[in-house]
N, CA, C and O of each residue as an XYZ file, in Angstrom:
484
protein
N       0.830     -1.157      0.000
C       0.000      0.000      0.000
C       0.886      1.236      0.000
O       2.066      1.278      0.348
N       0.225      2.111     -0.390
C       1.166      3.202     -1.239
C       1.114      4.686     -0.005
O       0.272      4.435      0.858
N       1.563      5.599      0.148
C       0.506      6.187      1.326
C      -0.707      6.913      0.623
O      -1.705      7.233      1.268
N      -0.576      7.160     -0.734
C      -2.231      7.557     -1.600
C      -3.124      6.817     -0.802
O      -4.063      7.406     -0.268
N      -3.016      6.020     -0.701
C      -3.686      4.720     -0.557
C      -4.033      4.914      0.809
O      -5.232      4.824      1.073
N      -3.107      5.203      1.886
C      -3.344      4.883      3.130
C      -4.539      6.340      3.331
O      -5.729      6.300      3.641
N      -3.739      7.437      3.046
C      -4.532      8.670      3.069
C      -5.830      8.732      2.251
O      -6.578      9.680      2.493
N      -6.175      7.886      1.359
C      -7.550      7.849      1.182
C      -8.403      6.870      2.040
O      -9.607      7.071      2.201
N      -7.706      5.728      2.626
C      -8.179      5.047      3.609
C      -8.584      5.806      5.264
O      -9.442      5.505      6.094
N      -7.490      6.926      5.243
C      -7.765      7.748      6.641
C      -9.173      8.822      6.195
O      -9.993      9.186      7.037
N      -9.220      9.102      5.147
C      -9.918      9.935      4.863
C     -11.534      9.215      4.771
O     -12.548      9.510      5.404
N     -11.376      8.473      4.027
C     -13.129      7.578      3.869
C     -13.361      7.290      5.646
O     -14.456      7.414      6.194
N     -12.048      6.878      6.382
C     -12.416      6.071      8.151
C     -13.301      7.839      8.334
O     -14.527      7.921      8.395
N     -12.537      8.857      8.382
C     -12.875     10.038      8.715
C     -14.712     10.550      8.297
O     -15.662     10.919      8.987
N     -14.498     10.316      6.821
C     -15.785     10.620      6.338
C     -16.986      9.499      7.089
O     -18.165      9.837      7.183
N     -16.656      8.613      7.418
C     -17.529      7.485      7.440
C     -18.305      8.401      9.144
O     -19.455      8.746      9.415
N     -16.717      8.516     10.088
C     -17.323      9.078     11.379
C     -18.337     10.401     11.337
O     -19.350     10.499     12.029
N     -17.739     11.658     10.141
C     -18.678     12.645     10.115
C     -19.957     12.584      9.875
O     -20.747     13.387     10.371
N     -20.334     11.540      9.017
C     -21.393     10.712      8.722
C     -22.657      9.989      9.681
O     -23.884     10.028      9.776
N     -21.154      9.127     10.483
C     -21.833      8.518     12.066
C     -22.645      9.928     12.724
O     -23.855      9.903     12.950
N     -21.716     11.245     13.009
C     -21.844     12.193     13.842
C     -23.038     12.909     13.257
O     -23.845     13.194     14.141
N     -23.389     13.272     12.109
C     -24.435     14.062     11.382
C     -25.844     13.106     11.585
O     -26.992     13.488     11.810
N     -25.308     11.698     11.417
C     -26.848     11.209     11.190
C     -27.537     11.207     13.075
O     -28.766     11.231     13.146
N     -27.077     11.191     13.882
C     -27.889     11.278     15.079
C     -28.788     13.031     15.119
O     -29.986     13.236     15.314
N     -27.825     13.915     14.892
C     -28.738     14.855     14.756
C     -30.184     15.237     13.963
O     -31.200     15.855     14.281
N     -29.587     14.336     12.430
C     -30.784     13.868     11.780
C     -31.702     13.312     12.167
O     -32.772     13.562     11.611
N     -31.677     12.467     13.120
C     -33.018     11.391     13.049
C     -33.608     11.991     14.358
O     -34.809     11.904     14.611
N     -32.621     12.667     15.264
C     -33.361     13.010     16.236
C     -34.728     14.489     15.474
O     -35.891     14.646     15.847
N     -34.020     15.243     14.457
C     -34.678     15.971     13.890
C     -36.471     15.091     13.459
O     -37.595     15.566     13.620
N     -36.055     13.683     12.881
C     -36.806     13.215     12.403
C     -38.093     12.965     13.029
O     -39.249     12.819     12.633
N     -37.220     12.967     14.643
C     -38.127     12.689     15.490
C     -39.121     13.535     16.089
O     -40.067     13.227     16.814
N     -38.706     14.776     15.616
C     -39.568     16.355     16.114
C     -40.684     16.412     15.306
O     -41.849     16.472     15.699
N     -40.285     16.389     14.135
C     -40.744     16.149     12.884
C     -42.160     15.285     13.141
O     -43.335     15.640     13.047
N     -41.606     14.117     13.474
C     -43.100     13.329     13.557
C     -44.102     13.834     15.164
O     -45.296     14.111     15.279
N     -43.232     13.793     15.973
C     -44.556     14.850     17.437
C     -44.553     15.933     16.817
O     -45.168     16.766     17.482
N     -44.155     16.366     15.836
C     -45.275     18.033     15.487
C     -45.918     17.415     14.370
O     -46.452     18.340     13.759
N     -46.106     16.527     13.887
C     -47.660     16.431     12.644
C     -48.422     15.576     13.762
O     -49.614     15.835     13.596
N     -48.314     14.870     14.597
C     -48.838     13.867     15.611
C     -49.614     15.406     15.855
O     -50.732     15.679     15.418
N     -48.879     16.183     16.531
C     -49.414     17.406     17.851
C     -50.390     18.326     16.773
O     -51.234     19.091     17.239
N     -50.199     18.184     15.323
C     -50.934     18.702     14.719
C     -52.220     17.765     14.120
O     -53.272     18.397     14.021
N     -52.253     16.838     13.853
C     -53.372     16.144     13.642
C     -54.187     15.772     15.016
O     -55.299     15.265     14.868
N     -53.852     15.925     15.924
C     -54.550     15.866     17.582
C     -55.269     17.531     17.563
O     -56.407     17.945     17.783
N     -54.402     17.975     17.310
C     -54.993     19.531     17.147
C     -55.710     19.522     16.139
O     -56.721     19.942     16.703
N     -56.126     19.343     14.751
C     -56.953     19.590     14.428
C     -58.210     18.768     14.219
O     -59.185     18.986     13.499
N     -57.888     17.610     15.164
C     -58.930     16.881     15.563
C     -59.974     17.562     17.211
O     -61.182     17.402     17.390
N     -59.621     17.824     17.549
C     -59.807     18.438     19.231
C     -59.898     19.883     18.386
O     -61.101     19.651     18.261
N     -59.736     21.109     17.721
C     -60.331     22.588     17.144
C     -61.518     22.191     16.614
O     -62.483     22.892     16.916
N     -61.714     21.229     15.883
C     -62.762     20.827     14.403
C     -64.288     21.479     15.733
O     -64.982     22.487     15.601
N     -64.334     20.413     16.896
C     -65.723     20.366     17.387
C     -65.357     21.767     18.233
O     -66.233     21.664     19.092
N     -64.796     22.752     18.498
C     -64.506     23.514     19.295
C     -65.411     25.103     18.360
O     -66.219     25.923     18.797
N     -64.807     24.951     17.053
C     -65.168     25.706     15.924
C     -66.493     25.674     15.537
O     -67.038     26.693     15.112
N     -67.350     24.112     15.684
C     -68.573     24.128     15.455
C     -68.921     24.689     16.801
O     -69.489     25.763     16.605
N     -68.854     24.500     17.742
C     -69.746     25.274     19.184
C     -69.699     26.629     18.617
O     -70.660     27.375     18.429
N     -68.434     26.854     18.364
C     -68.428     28.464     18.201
C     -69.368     29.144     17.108
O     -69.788     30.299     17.167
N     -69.500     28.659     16.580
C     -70.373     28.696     15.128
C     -71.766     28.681     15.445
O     -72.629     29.516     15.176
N     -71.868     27.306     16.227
C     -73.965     27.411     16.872
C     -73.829     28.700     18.255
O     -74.761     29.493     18.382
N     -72.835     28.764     19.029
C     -72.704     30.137     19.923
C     -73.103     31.148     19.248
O     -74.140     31.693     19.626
N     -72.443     31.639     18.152
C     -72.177     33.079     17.677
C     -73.793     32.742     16.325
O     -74.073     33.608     15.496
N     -74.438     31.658     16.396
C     -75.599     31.705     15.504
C     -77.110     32.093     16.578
O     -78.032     32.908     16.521
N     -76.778     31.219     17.313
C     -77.969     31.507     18.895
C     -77.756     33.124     19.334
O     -78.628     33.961     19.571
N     -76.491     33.247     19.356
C     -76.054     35.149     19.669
C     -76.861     36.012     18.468
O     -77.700     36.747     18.989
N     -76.835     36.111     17.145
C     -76.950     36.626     16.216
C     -79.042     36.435     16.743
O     -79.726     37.415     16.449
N     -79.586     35.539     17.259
C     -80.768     35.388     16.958
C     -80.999     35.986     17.904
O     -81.585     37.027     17.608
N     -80.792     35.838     19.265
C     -81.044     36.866     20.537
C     -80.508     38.212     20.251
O     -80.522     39.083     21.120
N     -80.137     38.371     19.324
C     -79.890     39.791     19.473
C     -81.041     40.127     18.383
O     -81.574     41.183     18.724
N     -81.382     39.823     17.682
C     -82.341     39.995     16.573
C     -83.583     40.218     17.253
O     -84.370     41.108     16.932
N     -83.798     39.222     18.411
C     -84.903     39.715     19.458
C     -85.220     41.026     20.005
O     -86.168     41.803     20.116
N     -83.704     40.886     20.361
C     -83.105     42.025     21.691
C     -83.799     43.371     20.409
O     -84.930     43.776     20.681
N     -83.388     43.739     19.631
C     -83.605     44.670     18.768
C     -85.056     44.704     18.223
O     -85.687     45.692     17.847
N     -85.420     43.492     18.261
C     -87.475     43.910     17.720
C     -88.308     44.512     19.335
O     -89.283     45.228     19.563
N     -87.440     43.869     20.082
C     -87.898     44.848     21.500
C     -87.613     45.959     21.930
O     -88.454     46.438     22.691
N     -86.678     46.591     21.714
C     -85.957     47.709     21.763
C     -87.037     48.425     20.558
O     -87.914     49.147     21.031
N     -87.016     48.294     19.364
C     -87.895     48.973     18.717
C     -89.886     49.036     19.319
O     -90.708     49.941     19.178
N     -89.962     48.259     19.688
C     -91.275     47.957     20.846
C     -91.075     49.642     21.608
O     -91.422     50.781     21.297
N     -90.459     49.128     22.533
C     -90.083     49.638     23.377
C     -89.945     51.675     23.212
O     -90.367     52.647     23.839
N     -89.169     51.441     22.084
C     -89.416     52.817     21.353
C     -90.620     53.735     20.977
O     -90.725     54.947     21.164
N     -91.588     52.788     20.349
C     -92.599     52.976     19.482
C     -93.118     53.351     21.033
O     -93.313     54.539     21.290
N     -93.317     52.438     21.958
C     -94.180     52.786     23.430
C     -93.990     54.128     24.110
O     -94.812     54.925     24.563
N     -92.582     54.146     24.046
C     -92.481     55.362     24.924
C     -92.787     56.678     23.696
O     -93.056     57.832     24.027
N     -92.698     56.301     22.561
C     -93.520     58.235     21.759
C     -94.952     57.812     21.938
O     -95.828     58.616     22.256
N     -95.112     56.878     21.785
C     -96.507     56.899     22.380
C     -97.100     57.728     23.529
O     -97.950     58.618     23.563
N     -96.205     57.001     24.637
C     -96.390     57.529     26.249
C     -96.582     59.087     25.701
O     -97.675     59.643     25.586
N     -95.441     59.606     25.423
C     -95.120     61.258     25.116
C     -95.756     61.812     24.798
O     -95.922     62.896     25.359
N     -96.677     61.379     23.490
C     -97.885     61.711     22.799
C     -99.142     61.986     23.884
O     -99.913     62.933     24.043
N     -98.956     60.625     24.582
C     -99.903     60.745     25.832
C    -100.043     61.998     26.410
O    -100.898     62.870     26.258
N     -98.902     61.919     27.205
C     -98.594     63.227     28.122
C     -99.065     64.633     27.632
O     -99.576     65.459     28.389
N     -98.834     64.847     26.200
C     -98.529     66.004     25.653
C    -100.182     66.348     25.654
O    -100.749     67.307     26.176
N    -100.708     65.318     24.947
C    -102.239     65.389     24.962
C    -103.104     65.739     26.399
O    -104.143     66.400     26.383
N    -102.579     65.259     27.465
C    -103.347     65.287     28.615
C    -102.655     66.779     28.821
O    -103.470     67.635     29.165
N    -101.549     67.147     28.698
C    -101.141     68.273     29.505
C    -101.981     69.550     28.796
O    -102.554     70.458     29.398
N    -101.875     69.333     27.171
C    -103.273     70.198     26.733
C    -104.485     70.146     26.936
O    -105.199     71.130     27.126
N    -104.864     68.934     26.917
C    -106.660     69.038     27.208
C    -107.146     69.084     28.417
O    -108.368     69.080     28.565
N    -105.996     69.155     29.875
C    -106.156     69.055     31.222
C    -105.585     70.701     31.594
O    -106.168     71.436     32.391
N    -104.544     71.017     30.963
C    -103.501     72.163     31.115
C    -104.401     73.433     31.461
O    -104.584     74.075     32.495
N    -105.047     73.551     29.712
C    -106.085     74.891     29.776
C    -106.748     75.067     30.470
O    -106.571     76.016     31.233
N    -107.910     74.216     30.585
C    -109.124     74.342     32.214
C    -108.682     74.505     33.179
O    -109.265     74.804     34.221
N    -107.310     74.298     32.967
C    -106.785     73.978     34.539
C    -106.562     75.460     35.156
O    -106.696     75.839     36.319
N    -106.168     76.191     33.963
C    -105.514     77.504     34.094
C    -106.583     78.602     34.345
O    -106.510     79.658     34.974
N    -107.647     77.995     33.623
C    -109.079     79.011     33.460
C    -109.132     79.041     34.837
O    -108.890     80.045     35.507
N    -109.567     77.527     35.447
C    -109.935     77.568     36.618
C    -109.459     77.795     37.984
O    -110.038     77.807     39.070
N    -108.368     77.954     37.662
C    -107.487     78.922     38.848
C    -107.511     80.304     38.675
O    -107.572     80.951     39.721
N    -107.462     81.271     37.043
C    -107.938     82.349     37.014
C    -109.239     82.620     37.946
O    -109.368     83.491     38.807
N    -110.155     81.642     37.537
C    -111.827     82.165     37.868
C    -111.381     81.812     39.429
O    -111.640     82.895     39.952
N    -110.983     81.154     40.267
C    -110.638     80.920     41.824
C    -110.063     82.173     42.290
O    -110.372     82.497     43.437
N    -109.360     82.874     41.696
C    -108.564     83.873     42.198
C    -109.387     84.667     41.735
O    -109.313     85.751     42.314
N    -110.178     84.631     40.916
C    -111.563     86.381     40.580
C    -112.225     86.454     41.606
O    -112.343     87.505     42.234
N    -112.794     85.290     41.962
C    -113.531     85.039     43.085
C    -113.777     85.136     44.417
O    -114.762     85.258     45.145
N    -112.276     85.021     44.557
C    -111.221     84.349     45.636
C    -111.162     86.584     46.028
O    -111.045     86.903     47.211
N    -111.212     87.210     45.446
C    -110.881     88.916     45.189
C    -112.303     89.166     45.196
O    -112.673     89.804     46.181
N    -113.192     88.846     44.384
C    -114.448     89.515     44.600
C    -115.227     88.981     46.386
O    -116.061     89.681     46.960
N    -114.764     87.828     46.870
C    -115.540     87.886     47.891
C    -115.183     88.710     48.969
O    -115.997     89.395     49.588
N    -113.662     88.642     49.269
C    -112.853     89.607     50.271
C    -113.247     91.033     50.031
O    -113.067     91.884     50.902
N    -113.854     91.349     48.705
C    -114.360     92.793     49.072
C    -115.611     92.738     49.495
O    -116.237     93.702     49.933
N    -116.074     91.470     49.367
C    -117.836     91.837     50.383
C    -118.077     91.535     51.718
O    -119.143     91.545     52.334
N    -116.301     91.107     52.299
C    -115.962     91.338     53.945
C    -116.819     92.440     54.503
O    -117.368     93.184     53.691
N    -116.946     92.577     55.406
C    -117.188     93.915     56.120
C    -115.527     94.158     56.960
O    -114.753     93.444     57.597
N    -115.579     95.649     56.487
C    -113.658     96.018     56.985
C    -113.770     95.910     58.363
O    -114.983     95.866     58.568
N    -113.090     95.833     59.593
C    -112.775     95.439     60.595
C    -113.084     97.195     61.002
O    -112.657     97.944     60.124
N    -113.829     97.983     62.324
C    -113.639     98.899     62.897
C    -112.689     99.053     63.730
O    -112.249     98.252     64.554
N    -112.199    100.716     63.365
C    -111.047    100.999     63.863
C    -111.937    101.373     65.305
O    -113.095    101.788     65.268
N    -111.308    101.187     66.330
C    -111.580    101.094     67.977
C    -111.400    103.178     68.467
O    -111.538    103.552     69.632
């Protein structure tokens, strides 16, 4: 053997170890590799029914609020109503009301002058 010979023999022993040394990092890689599609197919088995709740949640929400809002408009319509009310009674109660405290106080003046005045002593 020639030393060509020997020095390509040191060199392949060499390559063979860098080889040994690279592939553990590899497979341990390999191994991440498979618990993250594992951790991902668990995950999107366990989101799937999480997404439908959320979906009939936020559909039951959308309908109570659809309520919430035909009552609120109720509710609206009632109170101009009420207002209407008020406004009406305060006119058709308001005026007489006013007459008839005028005519109390005419009255209320015309009788005190048919007192007899008190004599001075």
């Amino acid at each position: 053997m020639s030393g060509g010979d020997i020095a390509g023999l040191i060199a392949a022993g060499v390559f063979a170890v860098l080889v040994g040394l690279l592939a553990v990092p590899l497979l341990k890689l390999g191994r991440v590799f498979d618990e993250a599609s594992t951790a991902i197919r668990v995950l999107g088995t366990s989101v799937t029914p999480l997404l439908e709740e959320a979906t009939t949640t936020i559909s039951e929400t959308n309908k109570q609020l659809a309520r919430v809002d035909t009552i609120t408009k109720g509710v609206a319509e009632v109170t101009g109503n009420v207002s209407s009310i008020i406004a009406l009674t305060a006119a058709t109660v308001g005026g007489p009301l006013i007459k008839l405290a005028g005519f109390s106080a005419a009255v209320k003046v015309a009788l005190s002058g048919l007192k007899p005045k008190p004599r001075a002593k």
